[in-house]
C-alpha positions in Angstrom: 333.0 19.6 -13.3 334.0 17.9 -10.4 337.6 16.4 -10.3 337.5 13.3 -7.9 341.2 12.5 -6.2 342.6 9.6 -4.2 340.4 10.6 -1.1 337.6 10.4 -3.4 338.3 7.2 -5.0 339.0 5.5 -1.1 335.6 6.8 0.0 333.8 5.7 -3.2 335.6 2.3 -2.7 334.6 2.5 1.0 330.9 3.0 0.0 330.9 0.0 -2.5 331.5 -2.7 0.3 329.2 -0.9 2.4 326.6 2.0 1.6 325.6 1.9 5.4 328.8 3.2 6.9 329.2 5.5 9.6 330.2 8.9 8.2 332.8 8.4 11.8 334.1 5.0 10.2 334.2 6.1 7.2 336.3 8.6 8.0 338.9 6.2 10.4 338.9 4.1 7.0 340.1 6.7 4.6 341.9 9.1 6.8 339.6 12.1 7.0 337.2 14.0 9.7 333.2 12.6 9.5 332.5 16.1 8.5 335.4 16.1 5.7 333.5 12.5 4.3 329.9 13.8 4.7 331.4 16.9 2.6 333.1 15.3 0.2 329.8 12.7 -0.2 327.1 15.4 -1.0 330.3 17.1 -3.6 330.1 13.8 -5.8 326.4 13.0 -5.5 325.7 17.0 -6.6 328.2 16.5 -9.3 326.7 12.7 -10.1 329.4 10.8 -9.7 327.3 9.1 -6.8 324.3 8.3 -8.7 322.8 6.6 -5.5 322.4 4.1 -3.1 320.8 0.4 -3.4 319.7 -2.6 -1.6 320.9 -5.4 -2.2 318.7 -8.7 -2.1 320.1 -12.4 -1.8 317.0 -14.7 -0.9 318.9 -17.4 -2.0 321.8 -17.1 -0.2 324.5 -19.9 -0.6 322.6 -22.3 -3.1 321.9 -19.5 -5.5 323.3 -20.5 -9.1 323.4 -17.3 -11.2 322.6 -17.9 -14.9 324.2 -16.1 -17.6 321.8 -15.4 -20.8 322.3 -13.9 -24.0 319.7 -12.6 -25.8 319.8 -11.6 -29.7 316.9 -9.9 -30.7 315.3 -10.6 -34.2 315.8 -6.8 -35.2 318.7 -3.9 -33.5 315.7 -0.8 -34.5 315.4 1.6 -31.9 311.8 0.6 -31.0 312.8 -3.4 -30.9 315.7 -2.2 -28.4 312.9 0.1 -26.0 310.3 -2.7 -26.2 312.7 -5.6 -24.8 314.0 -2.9 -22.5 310.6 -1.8 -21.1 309.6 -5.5 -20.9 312.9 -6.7 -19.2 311.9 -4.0 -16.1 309.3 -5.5 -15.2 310.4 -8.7 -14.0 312.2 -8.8 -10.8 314.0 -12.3 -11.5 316.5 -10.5 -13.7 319.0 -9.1 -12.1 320.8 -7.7 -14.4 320.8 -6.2 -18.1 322.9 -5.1 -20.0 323.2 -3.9 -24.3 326.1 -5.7 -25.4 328.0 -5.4 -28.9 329.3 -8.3 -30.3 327.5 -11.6 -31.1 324.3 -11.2 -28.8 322.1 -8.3 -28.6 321.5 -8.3 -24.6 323.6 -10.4 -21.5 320.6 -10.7 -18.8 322.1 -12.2 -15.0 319.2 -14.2 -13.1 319.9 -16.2 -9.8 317.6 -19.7 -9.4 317.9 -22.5 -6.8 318.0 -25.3 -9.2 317.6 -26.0 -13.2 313.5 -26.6 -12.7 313.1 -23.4 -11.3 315.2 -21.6 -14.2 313.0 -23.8 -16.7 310.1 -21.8 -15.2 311.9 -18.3 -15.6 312.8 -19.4 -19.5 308.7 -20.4 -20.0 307.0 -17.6 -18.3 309.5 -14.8 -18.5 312.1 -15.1 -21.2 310.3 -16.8 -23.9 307.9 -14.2 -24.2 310.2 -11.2 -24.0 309.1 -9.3 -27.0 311.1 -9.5 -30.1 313.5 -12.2 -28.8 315.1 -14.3 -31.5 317.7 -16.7 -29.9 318.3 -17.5 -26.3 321.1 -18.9 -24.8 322.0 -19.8 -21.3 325.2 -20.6 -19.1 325.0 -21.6 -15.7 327.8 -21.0 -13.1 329.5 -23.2 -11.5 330.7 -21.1 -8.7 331.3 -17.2 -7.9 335.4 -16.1 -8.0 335.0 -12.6 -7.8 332.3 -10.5 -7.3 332.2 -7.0 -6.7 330.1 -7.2 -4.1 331.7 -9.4 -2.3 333.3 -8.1 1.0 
């Protein structure tokens, strides 16, 4: 098992605000060689710490309003759980998902450019999510802190 140390946890912080670096500025960032990075890189993605790398997609830009939804499903059986999982893959709109415990079954993160276009996303996509019981929705007023944020 591999142990990560402080070097690790600067280049893994490093690679969070930006996948794309340079393995030579990443290594004037954290205080290494590029060779000592590009080493200590392929150590945690063989151990699977670094699971990989991502793209990551803002067509929205500034007027984006991310929407918060909790689902609860009208059973918690295995297959209920795979169904809404399998079905929630297939739409790019959400961004995120996430099994939750507490008082809803599922926390799903879209991003819409106004209320009529997340009324279209609730008809067409989250109203026919298989097994869905209750569906409730927040909408942000503004991003504080995000982690990728730069």
């Amino acid at each position: 098992m591999y142990e990560i140390d402080a070097l690790d946890r600067k280049i893994i912080r490093q690679l969070r605000l930006n996948s794309r670096i340079s393995n030579v500025d990443l290594g004037k960032e954290v205080g290494l060689s590029a060779s000592a990075c590009l080493r200590r890189i392929a150590l945690m993605e063989k151990a699977g710490i670094i699971k990989g790398y991502t793209a990551l997609i803002d067509v929205l830009g500034e007027e984006a309003i991310a929407v918060i939804i909790q689902i609860t499903l009208e059973r918690q059986t295995e297959e209920y759980l795979n169904r809404f999982e399998a079905a929630v893959r297939k739409y790019p709109e959400i961004r995120e998902c996430f099994l939750m415990t507490g008082g809803s079954d599922y926390l799903l993160r879209i991003d819409v450019e106004s209320a009529g276009a997340f009324e279209r996303i609730h008809k067409e996509i989250l109203s026919v999510l298989p097994g869905v019981l209750r569906i409730n929705s927040s909408f942000s007023i503004r991003n504080v802190l995000s982690a990728r944020q730069k």
